[in-house]
Backbone bond lengths (Angstrom), bond angles and torsions (degrees), N, CA, C in turn:
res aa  C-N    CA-C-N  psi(-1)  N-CA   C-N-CA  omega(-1)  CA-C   N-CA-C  phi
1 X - - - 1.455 - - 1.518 109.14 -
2 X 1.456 112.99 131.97 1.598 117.48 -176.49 1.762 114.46 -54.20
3 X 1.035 166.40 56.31 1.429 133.72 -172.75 1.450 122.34 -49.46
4 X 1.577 108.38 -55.55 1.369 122.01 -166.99 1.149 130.45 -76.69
5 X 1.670 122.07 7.02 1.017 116.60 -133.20 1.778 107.05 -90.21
6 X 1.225 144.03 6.80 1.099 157.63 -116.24 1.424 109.95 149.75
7 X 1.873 102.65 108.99 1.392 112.87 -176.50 1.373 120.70 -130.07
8 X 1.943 102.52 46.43 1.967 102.05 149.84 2.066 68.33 -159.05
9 X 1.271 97.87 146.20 1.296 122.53 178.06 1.563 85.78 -89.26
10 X 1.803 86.88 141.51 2.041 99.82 -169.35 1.707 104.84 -70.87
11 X 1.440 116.64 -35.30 1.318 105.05 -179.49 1.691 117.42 -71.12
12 X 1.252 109.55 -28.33 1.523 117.77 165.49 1.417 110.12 -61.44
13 X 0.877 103.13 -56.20 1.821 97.39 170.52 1.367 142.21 -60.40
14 X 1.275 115.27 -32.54 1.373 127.39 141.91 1.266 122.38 -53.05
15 X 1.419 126.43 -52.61 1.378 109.99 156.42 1.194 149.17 -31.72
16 X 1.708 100.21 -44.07 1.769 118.21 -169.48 1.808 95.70 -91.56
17 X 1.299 106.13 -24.65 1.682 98.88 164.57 1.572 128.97 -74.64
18 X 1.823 91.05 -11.12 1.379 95.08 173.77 1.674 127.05 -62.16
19 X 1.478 90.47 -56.66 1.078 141.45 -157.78 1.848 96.18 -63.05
20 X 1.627 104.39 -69.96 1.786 97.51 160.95 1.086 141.90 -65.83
21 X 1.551 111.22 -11.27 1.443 102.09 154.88 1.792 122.29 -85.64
22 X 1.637 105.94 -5.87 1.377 94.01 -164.80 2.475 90.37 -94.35
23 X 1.207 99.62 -5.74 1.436 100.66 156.17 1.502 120.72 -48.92
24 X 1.191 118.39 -41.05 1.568 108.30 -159.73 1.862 98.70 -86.15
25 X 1.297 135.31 -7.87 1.190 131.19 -168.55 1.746 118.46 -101.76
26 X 0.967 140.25 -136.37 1.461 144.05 173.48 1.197 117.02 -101.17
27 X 1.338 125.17 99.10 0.918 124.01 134.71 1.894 141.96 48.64
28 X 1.221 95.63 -93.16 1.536 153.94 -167.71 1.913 84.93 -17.91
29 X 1.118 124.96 161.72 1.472 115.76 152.37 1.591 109.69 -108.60
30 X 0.879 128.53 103.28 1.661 128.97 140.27 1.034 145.69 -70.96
31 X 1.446 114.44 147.59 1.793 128.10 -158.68 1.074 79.49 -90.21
32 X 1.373 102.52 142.87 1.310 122.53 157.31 1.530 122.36 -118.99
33 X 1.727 123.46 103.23 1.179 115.46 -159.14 1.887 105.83 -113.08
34 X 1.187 121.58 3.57 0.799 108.68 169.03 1.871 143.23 -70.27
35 X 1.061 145.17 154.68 1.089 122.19 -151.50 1.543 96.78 -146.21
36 X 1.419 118.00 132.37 1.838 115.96 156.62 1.517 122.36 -117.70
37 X 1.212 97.22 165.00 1.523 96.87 175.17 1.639 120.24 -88.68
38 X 1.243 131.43 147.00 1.072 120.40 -111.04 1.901 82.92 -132.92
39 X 1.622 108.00 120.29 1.464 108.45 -149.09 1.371 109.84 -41.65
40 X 1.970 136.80 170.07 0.766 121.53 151.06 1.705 120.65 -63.46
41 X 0.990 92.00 -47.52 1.661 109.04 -177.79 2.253 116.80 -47.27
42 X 1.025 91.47 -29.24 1.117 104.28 163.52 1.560 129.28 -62.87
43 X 1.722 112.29 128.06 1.741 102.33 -162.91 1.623 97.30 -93.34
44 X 1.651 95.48 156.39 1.498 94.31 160.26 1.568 135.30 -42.28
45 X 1.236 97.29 141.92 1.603 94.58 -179.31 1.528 128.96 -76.85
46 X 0.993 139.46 122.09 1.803 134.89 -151.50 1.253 92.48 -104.56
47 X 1.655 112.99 97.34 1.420 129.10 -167.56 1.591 98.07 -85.43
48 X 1.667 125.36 10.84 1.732 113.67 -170.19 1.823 91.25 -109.77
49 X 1.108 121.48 -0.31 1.501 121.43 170.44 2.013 101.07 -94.54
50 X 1.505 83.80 142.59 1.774 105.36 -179.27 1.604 99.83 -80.32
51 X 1.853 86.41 140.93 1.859 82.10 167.38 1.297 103.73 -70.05
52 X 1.320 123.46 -1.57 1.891 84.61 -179.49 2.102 103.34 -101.82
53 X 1.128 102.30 19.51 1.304 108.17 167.34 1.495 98.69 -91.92
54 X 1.672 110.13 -64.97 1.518 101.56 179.08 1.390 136.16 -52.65
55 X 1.559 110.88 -26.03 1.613 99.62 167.91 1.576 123.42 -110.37
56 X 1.784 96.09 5.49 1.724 99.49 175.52 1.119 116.96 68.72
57 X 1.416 112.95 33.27 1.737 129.74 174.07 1.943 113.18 -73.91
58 X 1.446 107.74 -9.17 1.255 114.84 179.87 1.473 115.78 -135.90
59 X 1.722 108.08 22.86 1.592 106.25 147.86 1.339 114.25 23.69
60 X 1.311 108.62 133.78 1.494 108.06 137.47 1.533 126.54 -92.65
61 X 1.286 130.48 142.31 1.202 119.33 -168.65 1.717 101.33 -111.22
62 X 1.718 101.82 164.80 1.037 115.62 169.01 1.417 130.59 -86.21
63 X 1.524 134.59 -173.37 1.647 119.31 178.19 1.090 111.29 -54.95
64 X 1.494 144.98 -34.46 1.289 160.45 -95.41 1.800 85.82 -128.25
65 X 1.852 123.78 -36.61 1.129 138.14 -118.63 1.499 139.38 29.00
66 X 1.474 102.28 21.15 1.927 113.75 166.68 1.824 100.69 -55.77
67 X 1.061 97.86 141.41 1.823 106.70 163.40 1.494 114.39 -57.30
68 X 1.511 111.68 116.53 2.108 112.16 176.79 1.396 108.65 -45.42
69 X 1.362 127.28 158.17 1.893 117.79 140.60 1.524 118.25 -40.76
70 X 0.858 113.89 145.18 1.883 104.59 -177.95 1.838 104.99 -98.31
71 X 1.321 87.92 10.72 1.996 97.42 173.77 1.490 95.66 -139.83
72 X 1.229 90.18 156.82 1.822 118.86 -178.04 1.818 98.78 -103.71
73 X 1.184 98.57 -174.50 1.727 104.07 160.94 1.564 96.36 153.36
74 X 1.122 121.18 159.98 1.610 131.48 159.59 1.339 124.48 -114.09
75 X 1.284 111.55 113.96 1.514 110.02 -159.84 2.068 109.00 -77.62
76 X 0.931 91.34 156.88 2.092 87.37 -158.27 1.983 100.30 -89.01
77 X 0.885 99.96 131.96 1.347 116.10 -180.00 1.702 128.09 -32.83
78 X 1.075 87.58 104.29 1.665 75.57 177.38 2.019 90.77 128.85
79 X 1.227 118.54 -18.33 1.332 134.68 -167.94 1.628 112.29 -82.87
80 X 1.037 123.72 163.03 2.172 106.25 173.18 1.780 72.25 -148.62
81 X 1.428 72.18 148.18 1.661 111.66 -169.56 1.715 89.90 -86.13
82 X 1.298 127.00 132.19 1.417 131.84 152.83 1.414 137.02 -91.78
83 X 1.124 148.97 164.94 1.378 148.66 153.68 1.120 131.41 -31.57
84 X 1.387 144.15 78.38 1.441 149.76 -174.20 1.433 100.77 -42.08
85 X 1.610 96.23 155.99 1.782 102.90 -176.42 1.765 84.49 -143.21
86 X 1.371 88.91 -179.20 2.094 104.67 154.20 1.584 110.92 -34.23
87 X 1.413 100.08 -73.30 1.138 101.80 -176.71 1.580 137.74 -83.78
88 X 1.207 110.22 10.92 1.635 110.57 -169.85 1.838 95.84 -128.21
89 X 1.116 112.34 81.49 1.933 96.73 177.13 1.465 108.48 -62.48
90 X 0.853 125.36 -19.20 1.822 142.74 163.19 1.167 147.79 -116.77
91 X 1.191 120.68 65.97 1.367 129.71 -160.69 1.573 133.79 -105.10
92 X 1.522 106.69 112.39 1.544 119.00 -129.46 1.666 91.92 -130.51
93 X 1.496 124.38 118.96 1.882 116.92 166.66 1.492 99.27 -116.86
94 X 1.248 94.62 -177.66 1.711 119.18 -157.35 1.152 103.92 -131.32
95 X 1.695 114.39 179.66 1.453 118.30 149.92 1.499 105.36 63.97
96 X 1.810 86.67 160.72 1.385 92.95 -160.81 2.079 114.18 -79.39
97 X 1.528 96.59 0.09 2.082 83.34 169.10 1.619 81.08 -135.34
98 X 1.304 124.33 24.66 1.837 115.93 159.77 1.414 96.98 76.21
99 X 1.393 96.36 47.51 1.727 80.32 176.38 1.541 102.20 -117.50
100 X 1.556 113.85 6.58 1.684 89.87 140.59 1.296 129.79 -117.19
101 X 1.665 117.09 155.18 1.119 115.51 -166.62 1.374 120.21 -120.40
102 X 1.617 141.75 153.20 1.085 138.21 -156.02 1.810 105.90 -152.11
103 X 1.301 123.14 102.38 1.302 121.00 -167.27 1.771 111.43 -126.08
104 X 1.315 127.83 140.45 1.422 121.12 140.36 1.918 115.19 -81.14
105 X 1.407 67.98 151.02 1.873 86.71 -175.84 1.604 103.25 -122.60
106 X 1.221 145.16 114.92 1.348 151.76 140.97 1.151 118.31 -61.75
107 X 1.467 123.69 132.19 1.247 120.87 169.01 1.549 99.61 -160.62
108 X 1.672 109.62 145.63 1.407 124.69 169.23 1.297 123.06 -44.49
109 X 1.246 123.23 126.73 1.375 119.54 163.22 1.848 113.35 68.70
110 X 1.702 118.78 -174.64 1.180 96.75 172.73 1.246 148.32 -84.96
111 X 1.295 107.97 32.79 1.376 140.54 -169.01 1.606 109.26 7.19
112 X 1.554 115.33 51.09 1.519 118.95 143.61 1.768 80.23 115.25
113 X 1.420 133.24 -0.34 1.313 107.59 170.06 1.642 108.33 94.00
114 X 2.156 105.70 141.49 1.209 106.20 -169.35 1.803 105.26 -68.12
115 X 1.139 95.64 -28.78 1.656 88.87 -161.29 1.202 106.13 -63.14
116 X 1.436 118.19 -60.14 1.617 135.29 -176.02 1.684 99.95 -40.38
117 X 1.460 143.34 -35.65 1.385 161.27 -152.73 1.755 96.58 -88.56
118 X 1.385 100.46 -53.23 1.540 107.19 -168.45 1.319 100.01 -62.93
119 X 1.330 133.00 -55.22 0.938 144.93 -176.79 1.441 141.49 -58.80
120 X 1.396 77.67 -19.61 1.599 105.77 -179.58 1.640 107.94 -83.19
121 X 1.808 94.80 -23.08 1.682 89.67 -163.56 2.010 85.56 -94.28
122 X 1.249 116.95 -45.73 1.449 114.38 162.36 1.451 135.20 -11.15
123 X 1.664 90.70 -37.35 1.616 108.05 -151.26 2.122 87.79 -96.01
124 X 1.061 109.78 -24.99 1.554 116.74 -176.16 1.637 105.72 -85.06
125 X 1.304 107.03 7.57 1.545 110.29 -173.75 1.262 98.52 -119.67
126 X 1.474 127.01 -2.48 1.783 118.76 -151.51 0.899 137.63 53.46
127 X 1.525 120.92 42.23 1.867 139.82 -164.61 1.100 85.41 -118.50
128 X 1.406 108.79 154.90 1.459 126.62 145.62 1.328 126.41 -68.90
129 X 0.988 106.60 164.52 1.468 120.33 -175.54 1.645 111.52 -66.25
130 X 1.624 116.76 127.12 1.655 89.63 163.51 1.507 132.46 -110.92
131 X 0.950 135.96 160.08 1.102 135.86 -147.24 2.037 113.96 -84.55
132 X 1.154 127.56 161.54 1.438 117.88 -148.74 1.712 87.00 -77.40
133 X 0.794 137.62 -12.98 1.626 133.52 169.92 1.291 125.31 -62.82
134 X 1.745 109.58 -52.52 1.233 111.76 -177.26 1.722 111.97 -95.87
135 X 1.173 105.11 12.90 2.005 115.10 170.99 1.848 78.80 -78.50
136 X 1.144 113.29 -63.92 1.803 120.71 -160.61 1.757 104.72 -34.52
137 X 1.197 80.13 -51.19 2.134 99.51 174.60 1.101 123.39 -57.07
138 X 1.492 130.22 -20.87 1.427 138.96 172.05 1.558 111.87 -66.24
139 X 1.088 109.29 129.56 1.717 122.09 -174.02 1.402 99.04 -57.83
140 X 1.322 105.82 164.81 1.764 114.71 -164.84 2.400 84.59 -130.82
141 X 1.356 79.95 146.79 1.275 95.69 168.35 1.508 124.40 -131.41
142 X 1.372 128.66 142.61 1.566 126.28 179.57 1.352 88.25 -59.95
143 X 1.581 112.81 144.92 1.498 133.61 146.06 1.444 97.64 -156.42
144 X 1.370 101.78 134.64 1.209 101.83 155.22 1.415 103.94 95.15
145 X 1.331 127.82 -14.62 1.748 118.67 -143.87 1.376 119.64 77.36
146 X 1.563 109.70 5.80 1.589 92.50 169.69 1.571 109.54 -156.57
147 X 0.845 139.55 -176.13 1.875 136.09 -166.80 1.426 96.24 -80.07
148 X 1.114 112.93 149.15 1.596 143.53 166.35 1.542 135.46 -112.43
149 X 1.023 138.59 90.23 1.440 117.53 -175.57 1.594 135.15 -31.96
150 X 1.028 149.96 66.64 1.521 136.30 -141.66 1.771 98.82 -89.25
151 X 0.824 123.73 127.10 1.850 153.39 130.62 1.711 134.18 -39.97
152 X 1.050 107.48 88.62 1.781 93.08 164.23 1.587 88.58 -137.33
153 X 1.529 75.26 142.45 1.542 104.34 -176.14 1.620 112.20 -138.95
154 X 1.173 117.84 166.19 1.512 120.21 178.89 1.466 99.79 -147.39
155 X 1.430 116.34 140.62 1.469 125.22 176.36 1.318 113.37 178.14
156 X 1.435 122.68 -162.29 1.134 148.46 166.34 1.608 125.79 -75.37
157 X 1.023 134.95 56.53 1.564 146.22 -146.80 1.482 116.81 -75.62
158 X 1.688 108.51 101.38 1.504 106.46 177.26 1.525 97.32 -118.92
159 X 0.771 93.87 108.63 1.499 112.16 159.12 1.582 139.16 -48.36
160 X 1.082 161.18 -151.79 0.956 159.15 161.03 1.619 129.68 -85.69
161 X 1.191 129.10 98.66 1.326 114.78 -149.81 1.717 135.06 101.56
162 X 1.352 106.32 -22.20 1.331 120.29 -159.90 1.645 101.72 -98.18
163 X 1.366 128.26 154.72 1.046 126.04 -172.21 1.505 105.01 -110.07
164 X 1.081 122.87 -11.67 1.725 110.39 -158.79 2.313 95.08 -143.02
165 X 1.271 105.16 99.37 1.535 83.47 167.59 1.221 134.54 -60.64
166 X 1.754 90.40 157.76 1.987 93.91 -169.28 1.630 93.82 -98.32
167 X 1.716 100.64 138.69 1.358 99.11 -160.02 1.711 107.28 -98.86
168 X 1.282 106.23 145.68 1.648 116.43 -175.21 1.323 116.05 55.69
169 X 1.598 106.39 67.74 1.116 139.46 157.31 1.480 125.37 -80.99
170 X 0.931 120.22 150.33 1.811 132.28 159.92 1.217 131.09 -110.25
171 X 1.272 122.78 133.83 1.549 129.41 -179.51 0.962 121.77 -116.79
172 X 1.818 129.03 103.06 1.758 111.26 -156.59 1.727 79.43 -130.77
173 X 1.521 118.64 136.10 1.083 131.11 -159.65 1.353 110.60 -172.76
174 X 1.861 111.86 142.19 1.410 130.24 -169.06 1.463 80.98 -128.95
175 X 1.655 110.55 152.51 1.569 150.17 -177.55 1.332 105.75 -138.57
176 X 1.627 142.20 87.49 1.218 140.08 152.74 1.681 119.50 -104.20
177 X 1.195 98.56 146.86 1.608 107.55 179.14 1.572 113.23 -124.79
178 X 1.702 117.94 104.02 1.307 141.11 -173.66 1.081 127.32 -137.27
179 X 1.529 113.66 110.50 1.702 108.95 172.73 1.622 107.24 85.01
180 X 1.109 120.31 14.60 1.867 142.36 178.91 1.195 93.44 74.16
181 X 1.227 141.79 70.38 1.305 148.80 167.43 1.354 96.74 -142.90
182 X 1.639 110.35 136.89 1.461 133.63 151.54 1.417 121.77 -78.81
183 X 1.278 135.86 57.95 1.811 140.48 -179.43 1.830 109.12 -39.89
184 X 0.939 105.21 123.21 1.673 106.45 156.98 1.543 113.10 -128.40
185 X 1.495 118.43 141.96 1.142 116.47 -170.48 1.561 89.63 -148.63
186 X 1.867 114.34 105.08 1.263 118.18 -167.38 1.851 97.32 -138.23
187 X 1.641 100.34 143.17 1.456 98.65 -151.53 2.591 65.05 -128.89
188 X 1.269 96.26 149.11 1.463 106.50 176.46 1.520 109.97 -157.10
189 X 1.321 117.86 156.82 1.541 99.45 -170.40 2.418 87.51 163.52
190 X 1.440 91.54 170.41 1.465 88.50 169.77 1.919 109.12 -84.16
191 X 1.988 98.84 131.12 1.103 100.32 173.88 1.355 149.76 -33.17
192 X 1.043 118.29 -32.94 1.489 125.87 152.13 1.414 122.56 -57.20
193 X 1.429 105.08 -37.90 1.628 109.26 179.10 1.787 122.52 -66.15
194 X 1.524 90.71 -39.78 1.642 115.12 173.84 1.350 96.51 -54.56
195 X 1.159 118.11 -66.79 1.350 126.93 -149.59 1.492 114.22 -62.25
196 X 1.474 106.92 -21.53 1.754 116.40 178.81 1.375 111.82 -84.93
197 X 1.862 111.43 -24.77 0.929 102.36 169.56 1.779 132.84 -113.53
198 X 1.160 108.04 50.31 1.363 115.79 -155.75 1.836 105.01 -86.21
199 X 1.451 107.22 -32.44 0.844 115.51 167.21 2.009 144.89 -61.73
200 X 1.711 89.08 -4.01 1.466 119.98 -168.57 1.670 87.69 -121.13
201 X 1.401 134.89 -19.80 1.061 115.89 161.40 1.233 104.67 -97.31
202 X 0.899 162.41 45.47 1.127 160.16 98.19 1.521 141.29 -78.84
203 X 1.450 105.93 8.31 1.205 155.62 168.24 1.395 95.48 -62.29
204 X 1.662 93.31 -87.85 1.598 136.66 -162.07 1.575 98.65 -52.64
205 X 1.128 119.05 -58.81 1.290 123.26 -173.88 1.425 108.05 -54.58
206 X 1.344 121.18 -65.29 1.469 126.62 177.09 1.700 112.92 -30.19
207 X 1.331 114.31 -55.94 0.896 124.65 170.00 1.851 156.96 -63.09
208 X 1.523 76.12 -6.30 1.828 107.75 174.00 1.908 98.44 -85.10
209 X 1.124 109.51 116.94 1.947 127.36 132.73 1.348 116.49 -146.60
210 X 1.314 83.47 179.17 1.590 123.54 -175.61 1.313 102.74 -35.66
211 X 1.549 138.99 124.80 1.218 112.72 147.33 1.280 137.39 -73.54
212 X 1.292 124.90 137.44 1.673 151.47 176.99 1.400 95.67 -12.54
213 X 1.568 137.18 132.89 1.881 95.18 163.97 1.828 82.25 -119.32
214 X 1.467 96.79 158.09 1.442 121.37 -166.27 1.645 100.63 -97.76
215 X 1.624 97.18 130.62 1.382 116.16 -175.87 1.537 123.47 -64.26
């Protein structure tokens, strides 16, 4: 099982990037009176967890004193562990030149909503959009201790950055919201490749929580 593998938790890090970029500007305090309505899709908020649980402002650290991952998991055999970034607190490839890939994503709050998310990953496949009815219709999966939206998709896969999609792709992907965190856990790769390994993401997934934090 990984412990170490990742040393600034992504929602901690987004924070402290908040925070230095919001250094270089004014000061000033402002009201903020504007107000939205607050997605359906969005879960209640579990007001008996600490913000410094929810944004991982009190890490546990390692010997080194770097900040731990604030999740565990065991990555499934046959898999190579990658380089964590901002966006990947888990970053996991496949296949025989790693050209599929399988990541959790952390992020604050409901970071724009399940539907807008589904769609977003839809929209990198060349799907249409689906409508807030048939997101409702998408099967739910345990993660975490609690339901997940799960995703499979098939398309044309451009990614972020990329100019030309890679064709007959797969998109197999969970959306949970726990503890004011938005979770994504999205595995992509050529369809055939996904498909051999679906069973190791579901492995992987099973196997991701919280780490323990020590008294």
């Amino acid at each position: 099982m990984n412990q170490l593998s990742l040393r600034c938790p992504a929602a901690a890090l987004l924070l402290t990037v908040g925070l230095t970029s919001c250094d270089r500007f004014d000061q000033r305090v402002v009201e903020i009176t504007e107000t939205r309505e607050v997605s359906k899709h969005a879960s209640a908020p579990n007001v008996g967890v600490s913000s410094a649980t929810r944004f991982y402002d009190d890490a546990q650290r390692d010997e080194s004193g770097a900040p731990m991952n604030p999740f565990i998991w065991t990555t499934p055999t046959g898999w190579t562990e990658g380089q964590s970034n901002q966006m990947r607190v888990i970053n996991l490839t496949f296949g025989p030149n790693n050209e599929g890939e399988c990541y959790l994503t952390a992020m604050p709050g409901a970071s724009g909503g399940v539907e807008a998310n589904i769609n977003r990953w839809r929209g990198q496949l060349g799907l249409s959009p689906l409508p807030a009815a048939d997101v409702e219709k998408l099967p739910r999966k345990t993660f975490l201790g609690g339901e997940a939206y799960s995703v499979t998709a098939d398309g044309d896969y451009k990614n972020v950055g990329q100019e030309a999609p890679m064709k007959d792709y797969r998109l197999v992907g969970l959306i949970q919201q726990v503890s004011g965190l938005t979770l994504f856990v999205k595995m992509t790769g050529p369809k055939a490749l996904v498909e051999t390994n679906q069973a190791n993401f579901e492995s992987f997934v099973n196997s991701i929580n919280f780490r323990a934090r020590q008294q």
